[in-house]
C-alpha positions in Angstrom: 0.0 0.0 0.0 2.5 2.8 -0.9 -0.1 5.4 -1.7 -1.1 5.1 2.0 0.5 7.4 4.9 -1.1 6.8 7.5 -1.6 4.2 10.4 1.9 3.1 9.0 5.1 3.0 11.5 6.9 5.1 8.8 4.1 7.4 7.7 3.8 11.3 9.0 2.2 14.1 7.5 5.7 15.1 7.1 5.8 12.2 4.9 3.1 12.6 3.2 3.5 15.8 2.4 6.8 15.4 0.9 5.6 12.6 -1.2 2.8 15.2 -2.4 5.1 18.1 -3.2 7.9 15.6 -4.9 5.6 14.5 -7.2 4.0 17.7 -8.2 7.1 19.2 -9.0 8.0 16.3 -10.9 5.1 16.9 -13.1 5.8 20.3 -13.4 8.7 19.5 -14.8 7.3 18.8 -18.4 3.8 20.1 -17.9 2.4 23.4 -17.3 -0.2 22.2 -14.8 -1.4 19.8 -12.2 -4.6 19.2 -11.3 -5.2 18.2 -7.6 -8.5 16.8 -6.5 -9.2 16.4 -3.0 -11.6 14.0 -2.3 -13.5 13.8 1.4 -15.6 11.1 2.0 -18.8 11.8 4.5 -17.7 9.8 7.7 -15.7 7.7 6.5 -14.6 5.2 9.7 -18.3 4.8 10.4 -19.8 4.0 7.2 -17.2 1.0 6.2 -19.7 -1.8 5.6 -18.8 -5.2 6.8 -20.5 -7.1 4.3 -17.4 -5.5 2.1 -15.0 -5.5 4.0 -14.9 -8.8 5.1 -14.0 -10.5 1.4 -11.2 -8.0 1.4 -10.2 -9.2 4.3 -10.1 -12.9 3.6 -8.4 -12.2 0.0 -5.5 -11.3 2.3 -2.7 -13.8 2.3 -2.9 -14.6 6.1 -3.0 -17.2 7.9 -7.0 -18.6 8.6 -6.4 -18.4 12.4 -5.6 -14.4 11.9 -8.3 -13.7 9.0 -11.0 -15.7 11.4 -10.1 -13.3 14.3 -10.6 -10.6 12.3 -14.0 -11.6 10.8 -14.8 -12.6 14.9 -13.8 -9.0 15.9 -16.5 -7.4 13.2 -19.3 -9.7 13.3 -22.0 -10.7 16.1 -21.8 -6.7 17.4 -24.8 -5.2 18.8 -25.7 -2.0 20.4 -28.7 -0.3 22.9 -29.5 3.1 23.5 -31.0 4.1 27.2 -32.3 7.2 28.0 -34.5 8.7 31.4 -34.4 5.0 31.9 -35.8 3.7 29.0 -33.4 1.0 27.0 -34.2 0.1 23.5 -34.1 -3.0 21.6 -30.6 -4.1 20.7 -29.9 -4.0 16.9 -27.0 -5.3 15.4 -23.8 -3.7 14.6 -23.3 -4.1 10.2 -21.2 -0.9 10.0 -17.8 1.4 11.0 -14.4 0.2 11.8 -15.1 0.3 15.8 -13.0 3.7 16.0 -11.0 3.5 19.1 -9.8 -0.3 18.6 -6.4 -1.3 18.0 -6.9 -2.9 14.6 -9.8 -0.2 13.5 -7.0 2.4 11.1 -5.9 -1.2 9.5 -8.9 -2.0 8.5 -10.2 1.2 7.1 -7.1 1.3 5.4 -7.5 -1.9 3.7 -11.5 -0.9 2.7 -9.7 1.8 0.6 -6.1 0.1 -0.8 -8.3 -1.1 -4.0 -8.8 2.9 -5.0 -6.6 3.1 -7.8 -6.3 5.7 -10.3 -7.4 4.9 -14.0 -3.6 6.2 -15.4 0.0 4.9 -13.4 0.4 8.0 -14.9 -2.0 9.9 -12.5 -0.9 9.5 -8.7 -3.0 8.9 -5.7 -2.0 8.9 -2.0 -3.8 8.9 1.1 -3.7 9.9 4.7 -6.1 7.7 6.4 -9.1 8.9 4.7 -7.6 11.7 3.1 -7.8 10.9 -0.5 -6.0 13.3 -2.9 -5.4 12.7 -6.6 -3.3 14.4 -9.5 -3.8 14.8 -12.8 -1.2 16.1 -14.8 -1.8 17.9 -17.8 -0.7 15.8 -20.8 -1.6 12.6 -18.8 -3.8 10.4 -21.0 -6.7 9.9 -18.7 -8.5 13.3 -17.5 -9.4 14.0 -14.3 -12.7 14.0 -15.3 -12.5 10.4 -15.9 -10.3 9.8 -12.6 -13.4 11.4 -10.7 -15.9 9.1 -12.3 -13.8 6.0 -11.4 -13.5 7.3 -8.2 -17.6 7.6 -7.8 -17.9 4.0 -8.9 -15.6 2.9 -6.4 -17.5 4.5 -3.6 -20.8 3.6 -5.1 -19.4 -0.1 -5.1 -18.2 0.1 -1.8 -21.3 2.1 0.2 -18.9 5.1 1.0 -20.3 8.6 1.0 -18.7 11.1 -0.9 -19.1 14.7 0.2 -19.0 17.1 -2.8 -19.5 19.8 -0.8 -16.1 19.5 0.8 -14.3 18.1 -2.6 -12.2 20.7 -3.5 -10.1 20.7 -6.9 -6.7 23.3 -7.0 -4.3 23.4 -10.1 -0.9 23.8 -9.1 1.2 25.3 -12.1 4.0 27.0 -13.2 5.1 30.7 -12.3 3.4 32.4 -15.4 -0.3 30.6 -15.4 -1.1 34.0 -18.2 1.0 31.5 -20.9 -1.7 28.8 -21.1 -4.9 28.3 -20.2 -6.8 26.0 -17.4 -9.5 23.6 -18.7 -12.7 23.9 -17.1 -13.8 22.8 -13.3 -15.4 19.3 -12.5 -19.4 19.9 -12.4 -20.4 20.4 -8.8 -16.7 20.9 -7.4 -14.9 24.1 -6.2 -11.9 24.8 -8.0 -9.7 27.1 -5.1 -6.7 29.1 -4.8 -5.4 28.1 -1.9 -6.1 24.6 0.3 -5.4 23.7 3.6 -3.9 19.8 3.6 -3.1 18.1 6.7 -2.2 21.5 8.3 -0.1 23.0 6.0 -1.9 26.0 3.6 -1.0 25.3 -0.3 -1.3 28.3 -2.7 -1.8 27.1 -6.3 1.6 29.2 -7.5 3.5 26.7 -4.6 4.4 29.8 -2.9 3.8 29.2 1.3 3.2 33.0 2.0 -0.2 32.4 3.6 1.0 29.2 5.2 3.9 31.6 6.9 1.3 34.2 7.7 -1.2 31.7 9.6 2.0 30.1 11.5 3.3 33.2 12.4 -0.2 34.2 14.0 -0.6 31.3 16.3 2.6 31.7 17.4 2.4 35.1 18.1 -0.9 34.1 19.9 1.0 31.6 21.8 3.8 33.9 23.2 1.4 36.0 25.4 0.4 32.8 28.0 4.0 32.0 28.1 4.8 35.5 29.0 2.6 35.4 31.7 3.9 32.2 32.7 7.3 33.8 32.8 6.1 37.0 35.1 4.3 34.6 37.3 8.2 33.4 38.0 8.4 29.7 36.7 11.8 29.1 36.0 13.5 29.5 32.7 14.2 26.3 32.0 10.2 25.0 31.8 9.8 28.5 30.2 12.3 26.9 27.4 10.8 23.6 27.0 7.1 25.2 27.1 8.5 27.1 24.2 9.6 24.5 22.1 6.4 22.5 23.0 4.1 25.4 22.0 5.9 27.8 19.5 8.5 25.7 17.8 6.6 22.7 17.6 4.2 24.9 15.1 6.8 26.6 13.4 9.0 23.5 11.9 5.8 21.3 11.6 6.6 19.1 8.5 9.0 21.9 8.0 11.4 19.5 5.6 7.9 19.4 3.1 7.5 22.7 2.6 10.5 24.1 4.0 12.7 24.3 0.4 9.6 26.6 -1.0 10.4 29.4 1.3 11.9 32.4 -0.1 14.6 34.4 1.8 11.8 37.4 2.8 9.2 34.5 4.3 12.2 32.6 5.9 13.6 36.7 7.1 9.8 36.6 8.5 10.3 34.1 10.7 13.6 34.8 11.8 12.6 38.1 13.0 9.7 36.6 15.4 12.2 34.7 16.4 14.7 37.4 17.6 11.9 38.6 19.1 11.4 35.9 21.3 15.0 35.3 22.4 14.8 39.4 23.2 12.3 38.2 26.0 14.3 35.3 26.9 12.0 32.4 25.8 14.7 30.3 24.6 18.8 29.8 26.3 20.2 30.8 22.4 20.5 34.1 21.2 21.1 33.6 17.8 18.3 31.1 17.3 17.1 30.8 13.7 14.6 29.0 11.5 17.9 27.1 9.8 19.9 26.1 12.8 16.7 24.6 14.1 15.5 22.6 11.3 19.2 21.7 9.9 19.1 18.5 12.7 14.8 17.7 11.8 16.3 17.9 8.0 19.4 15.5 8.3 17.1 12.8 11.0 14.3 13.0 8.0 16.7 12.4 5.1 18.9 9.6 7.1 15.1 7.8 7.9 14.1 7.5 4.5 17.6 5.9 3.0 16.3 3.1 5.4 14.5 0.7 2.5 11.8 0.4 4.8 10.6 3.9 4.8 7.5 5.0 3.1 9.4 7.5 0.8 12.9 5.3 0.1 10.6 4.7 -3.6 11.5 8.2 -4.2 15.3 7.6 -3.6 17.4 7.6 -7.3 19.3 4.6 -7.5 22.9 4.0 -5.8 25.7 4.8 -7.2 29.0 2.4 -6.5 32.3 4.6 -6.4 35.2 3.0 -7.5 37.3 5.2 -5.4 36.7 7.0 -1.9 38.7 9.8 -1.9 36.1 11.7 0.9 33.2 10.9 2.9 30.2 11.2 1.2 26.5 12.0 3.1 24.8 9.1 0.5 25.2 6.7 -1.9 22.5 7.8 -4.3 22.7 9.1 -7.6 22.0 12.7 -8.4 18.7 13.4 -10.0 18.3 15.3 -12.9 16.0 18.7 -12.8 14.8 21.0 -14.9 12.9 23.3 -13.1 14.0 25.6 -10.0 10.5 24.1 -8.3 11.7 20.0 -8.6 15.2 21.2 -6.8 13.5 22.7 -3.7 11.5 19.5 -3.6 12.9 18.0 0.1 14.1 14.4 -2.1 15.7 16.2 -4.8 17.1 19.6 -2.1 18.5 17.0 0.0 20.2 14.4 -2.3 22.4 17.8 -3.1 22.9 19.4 0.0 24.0 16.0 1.6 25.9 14.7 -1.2 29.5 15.5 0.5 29.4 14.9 4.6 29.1 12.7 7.3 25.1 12.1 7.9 24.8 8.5 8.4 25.8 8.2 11.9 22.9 10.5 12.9 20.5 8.2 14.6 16.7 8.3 12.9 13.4 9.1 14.6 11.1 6.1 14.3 
């Protein structure tokens, strides 16, 4: 399931985001547009019907005793309601993943691993029920087509699709006035800007708006730790509460999106961040957006040159040197780019900042 992100001991937004951004610049490469469609489906955990699920299940290659279990755990379920007293008749339990149970994001996640796209060409990925889709623009099946295979799917499988919250964005090159768009999907919003798993996309791939919002909270963060801080609590939790409450926000899946800033967004963020060390939130004075994300960046890139990592697909192959004259940060081959956009793509940024180095003996976050 490599389209899949979530519920998986490798997958993060982080992760997922990457994966996203890698492969729209990749298409950007030789086409002027990509069309993104994100799909939401109408509660999706609670509307999985057992009746389906359970032949998808048993087409596993398990062992009986496991796929028996698992038909045990969904089957023979019921359910009363009580209320001033009164308790109904029990009815029986046909539907939902049982949210809350150990084995309930597997099982949602295998309802959807048979949503394919039409076109290998086309790529699909997912973040538990998150379903997001794009269409390039010289790909051979439309999106239009894409959605209408995507409808029979969820027709098939008694899912509810919620066009109200469907929303379709085309990412494209810098100078959108040289070609033209082909008209929305019927009964979807085509938008400028989405918000995907926390992170604000703008349809020109510049993060300006995400960098506004972050910048916000933050700001809106400082003043309880400032009163925290007059209140007397020592400067060391003052420190950590920082990094739990400001820092956390500001490098979130910071190595996704973290190539696309431009020097003024990134000189945006620096100067909150003077700001804060002025009002000594933080022990270093000469904190900055770089020297904080440079370790997050190196743990992220060293995780994924594990095979078992969601994104080591996205690794080039390895190149064998037949003489090691210095130490070298990978063994990868250098990809190819064409575009300014692929190279700040985290796969592509980071097979070239880390080509020459010693990287490998930082240990990886699980």
């Amino acid at each position: 399931m490599k389209d899949q992100f979530g519920f998986r001991p490798t997958g993060s937004c982080t992760s997922a985001l990457t994966f996203f951004l890698h492969h729209i610049t990749l298409m950007l490469e030789t086409n002027s547009y990509v069309r993104c469609l994100l799909v939401d489906f109408s509660k999706a955990f609670d509307v999985v019907d057992h009746s389906i699920l359970i032949p998808k299940v048993m087409a596993l290659n398990m062992l009986p005793e496991i796929s028996n279990w698992v038909i045990d755990f969904l089957t023979g379920r019921s359910q009363v309601l009580k209320c001033n007293n009164v308790v109904s008749d029990s009815a029986s339990i046909n539907r939902s993943v049982i949210q809350g149970s150990g084995i309930g994001p597997s099982l949602y996640i295998l309802m959807e691993s048979d949503l394919k796209p039409v076109s290998p060409t086309n790529i699909l990925f997912k973040f538990a029920d998150d379903t997001n889709l794009l269409v390039p623009q010289n790909s051979p099946v439309s999106l239009e087509t894409e959605f209408v295979n995507i409808k029979d799917w969820t027709s098939r499988n008694r899912m509810m699709l919620n066009l109200s919250k469907t929303k379709e964005i085309v990412f494209h090159r810098p100078s959108p006035r040289l070609f033209s768009f082909p008209a929305p999907i019927v009964d979807v919003d085509r938008v400028k800007f989405v918000k995907l798993l926390g992170v604000l996309f703008r349809d020109d791939l510049k993060f300006d708006d995400h960098v506004s919002f972050i910048l916000k909270v933050c700001s809106q963060r400082l003043y309880p730790i400032k009163v925290l801080q007059s209140q007397g609590m020592p400067s060391t939790k003052i420190v950590n509460i920082f990094q739990a409450l400001v820092v956390s926000r500001l490098t979130y899946a910071f190595p996704s999106w973290g190539g696309f800033l431009s020097t003024e967004l990134a000189g945006r963020i620096d100067s909150f961040l003077r700001r804060a060390g002025r009002s000594n939130l933080f022990s270093s004075d000469c904190l900055t957006l770089s020297k904080i994300c440079e370790k997050i960046e190196m743990k992220f890139f060293k995780s994924i040159q594990s095979p078992h990592h969601c994104l080591h697909q996205l690794l080039p192959e390895k190149h064998l040197h037949k003489f090691n004259l210095r130490e070298r940060g990978h063994i990868f081959e250098l990809p190819d780019f064409h575009t300014v956009l692929h190279k700040k793509s985290f796969i592509v940024r980071a097979l070239y900042k880390y080509k020459i180095g010693r990287i490998l003996n930082i240990k990886a976050s699980s």
